[in-house]
C-alpha positions as CSV (number, residue, x, y, z in Angstrom):
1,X,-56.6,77.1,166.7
2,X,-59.7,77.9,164.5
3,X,-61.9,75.6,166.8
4,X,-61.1,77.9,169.6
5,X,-62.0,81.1,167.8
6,X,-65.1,80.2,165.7
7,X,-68.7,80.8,167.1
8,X,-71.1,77.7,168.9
9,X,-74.3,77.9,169.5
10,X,-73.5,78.2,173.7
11,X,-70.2,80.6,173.0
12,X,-71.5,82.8,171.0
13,X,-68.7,85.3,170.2
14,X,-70.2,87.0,166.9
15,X,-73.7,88.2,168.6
16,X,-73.0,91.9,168.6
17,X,-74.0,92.5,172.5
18,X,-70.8,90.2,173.1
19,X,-68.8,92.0,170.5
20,X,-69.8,95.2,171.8
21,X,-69.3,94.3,175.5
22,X,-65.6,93.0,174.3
23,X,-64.8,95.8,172.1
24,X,-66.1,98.6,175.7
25,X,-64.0,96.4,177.9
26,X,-60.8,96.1,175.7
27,X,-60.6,99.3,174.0
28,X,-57.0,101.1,174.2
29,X,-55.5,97.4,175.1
30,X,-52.6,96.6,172.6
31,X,-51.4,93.0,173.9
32,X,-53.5,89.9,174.5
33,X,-52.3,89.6,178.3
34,X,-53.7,93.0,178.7
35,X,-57.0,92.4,176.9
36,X,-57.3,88.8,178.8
37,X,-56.8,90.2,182.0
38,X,-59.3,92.7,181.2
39,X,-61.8,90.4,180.3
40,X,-61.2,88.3,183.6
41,X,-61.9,91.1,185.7
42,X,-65.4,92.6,183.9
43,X,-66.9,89.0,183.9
44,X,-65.1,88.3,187.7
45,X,-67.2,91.0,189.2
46,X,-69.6,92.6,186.5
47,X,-71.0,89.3,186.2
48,X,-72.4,88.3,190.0
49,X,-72.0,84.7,191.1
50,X,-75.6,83.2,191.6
51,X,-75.2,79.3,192.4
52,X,-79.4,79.5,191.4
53,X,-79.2,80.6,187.8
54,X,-81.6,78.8,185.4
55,X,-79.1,76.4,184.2
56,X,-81.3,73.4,183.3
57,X,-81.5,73.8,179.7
58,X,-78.6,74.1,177.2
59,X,-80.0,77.8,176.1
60,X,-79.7,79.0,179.9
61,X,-75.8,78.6,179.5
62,X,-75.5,80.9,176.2
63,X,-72.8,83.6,176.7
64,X,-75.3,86.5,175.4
65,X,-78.1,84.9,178.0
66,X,-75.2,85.4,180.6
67,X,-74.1,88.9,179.3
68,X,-77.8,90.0,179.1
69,X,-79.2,88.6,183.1
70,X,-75.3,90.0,184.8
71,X,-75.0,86.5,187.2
72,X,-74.3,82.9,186.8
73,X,-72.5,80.2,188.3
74,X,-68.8,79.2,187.4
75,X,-68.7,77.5,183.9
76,X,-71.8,79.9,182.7
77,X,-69.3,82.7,183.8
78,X,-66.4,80.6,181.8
79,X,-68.3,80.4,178.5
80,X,-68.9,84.3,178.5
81,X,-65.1,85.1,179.1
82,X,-64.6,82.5,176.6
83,X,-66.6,84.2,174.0
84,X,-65.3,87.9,174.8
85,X,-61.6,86.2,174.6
86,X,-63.0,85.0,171.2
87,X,-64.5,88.2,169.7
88,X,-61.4,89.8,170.1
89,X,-59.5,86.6,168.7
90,X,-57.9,85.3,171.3
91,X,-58.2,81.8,171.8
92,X,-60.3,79.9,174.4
93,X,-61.7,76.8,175.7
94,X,-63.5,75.5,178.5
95,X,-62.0,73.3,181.2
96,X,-63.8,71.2,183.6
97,X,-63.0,69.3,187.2
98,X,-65.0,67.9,189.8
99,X,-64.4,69.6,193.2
100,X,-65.5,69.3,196.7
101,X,-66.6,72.9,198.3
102,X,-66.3,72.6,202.1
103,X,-67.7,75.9,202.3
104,X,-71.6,75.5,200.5
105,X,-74.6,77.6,202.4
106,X,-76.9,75.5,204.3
107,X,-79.3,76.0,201.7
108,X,-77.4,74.8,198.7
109,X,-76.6,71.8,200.2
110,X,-80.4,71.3,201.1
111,X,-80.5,71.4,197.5
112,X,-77.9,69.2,196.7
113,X,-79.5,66.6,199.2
114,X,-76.2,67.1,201.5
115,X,-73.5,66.0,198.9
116,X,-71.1,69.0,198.9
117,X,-69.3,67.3,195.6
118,X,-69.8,69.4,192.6
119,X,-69.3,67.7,189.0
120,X,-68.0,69.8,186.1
121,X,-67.0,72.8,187.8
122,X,-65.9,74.9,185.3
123,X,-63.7,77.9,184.4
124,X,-61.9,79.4,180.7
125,X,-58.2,78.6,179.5
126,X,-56.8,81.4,176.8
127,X,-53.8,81.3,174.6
128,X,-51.6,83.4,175.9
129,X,-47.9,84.3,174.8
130,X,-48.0,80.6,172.7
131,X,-49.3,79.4,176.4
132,X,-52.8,77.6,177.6
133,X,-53.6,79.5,181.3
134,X,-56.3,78.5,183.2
135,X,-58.5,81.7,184.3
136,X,-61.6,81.1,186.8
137,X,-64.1,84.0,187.2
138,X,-66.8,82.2,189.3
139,X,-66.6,83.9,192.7
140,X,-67.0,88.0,192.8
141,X,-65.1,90.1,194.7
142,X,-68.1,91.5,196.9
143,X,-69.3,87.7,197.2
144,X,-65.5,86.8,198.2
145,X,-65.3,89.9,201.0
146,X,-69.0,88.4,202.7
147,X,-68.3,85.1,203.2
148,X,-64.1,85.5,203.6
149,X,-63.1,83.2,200.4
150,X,-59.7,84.6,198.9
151,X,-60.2,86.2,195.4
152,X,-58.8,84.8,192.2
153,X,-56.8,86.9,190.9
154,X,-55.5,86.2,187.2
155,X,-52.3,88.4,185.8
156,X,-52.1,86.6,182.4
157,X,-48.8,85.0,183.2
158,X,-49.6,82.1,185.3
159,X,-53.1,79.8,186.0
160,X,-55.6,81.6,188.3
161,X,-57.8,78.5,190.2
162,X,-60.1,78.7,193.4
163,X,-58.0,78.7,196.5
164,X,-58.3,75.5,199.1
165,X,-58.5,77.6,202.0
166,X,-60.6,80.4,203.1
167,X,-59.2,83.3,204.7
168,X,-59.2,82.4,208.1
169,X,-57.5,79.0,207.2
170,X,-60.5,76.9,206.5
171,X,-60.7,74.5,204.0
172,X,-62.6,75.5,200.9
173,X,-62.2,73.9,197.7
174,X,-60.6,70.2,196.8
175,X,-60.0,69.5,193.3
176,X,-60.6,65.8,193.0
177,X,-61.2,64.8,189.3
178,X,-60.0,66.8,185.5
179,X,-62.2,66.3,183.4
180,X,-60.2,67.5,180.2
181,X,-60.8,71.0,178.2
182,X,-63.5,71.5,175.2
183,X,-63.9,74.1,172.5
184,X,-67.4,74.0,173.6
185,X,-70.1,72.8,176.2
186,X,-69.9,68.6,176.7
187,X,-73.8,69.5,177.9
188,X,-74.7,65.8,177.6
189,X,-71.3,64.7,179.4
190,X,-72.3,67.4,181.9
191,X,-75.8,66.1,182.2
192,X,-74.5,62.4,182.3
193,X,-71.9,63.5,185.1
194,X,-74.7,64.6,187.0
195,X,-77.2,61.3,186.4
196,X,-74.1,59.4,187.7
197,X,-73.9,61.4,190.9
198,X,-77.6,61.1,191.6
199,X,-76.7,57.2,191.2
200,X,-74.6,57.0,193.8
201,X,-76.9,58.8,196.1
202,X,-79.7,57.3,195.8
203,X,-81.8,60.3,195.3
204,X,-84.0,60.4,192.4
205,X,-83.4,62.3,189.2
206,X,-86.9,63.6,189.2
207,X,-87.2,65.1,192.6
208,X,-83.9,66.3,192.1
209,X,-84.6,68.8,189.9
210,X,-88.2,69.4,190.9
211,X,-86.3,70.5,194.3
212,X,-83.6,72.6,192.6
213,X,-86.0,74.2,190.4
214,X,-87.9,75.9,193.4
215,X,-84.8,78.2,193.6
């Protein structure tokens, strides 16, 4: 379990700010459940979901970079809880799939060149009561009430995923590929993932990002 406790350079668990943060959030808590839970809930809604955050370098995903600017998207949100779950030593990892969101703004998939297929979506599995549960934090509860996606809601018994359907009945998300768990970022698997998609599009890596770096 050691790999899944000890610091990298993306989860950083012993920068104080996340120690601190951990310590403010947990405090009181005796069990792990509790403290997990906890945890899920403070980086849930304290941290907002922004699909935009600067994400293009390995350094934009650091859990204290996260912590410090209060939004990311879903597995910058993931490696924050996984370093709080850390600093308080309870075991965690990344997990990754590729999904397809049938619910993207207009202006996301301008973006995204209409592909609504999103590679290495991620979220944070913790070691709970001898068991690996899956916990994803992406959407906020404010952002979930707006555009009617049902909240994830995560009891530290059982996996908390995004829902397929919206509210109303609507398809949302599809799950459509694992892509396995890490004790850290797989940034050039991520950034291969994402070459490979460009591939099939035809669109070119270059105005790619010159388009998604316009915000």
């Amino acid at each position: 379990m050691e790999k899944y406790l000890r610091p990298t350079e993306v989860i950083d668990c012993d920068a104080p700010a996340i120690g601190a943060a951990a310590e403010t959030v947990t405090g009181g808590l005796d069990t792990d459940r509790e403290k997990a839970v906890a945890l899920f809930y403070f980086v849930r809604d304290g941290i907002k979901f922004n699909p935009y955050s600067a994400g293009d370098l390995r350094e934009h995903n650091k859990a204290t970079v996260v912590l410090k600017r209060g939004h990311g998207f879903c597995y910058q949100k993931a490696i924050l809880l996984a370093a709080l779950a850390r600093s308080v030593r309870i075991p965690a990892r990344l997990g990754f799939a590729d999904i397809r969101n049938h619910r993207l703004s207009d202006r996301f998939l301008e973006k995204m060149f209409g592909n609504n297929v999103l590679v290495f979506h991620g979220w944070t599995e913790m070691l709970i009561d001898g068991r690996w549960l899956r916990a994803t934090p992406a959407y906020d509860l404010e952002m979930c009430r707006q555009h009617g996606f049902i909240p994830v809601e995560f009891d530290g018994t059982a996996d908390a995923r995004l829902h397929t359907h919206t509210q109303d009945g609507g398809s949302h998300i599809e799950y459509i590929r694992e892509r396995g768990h890490y004790d850290d970022l797989p940034w050039e698997e991520i950034l291969s993932a994402h070459a490979e998609l460009l591939a099939g599009t035809g669109v070119d890596a270059d105005v790619f990002m010159a388009k998604w770096k316009q915000g």
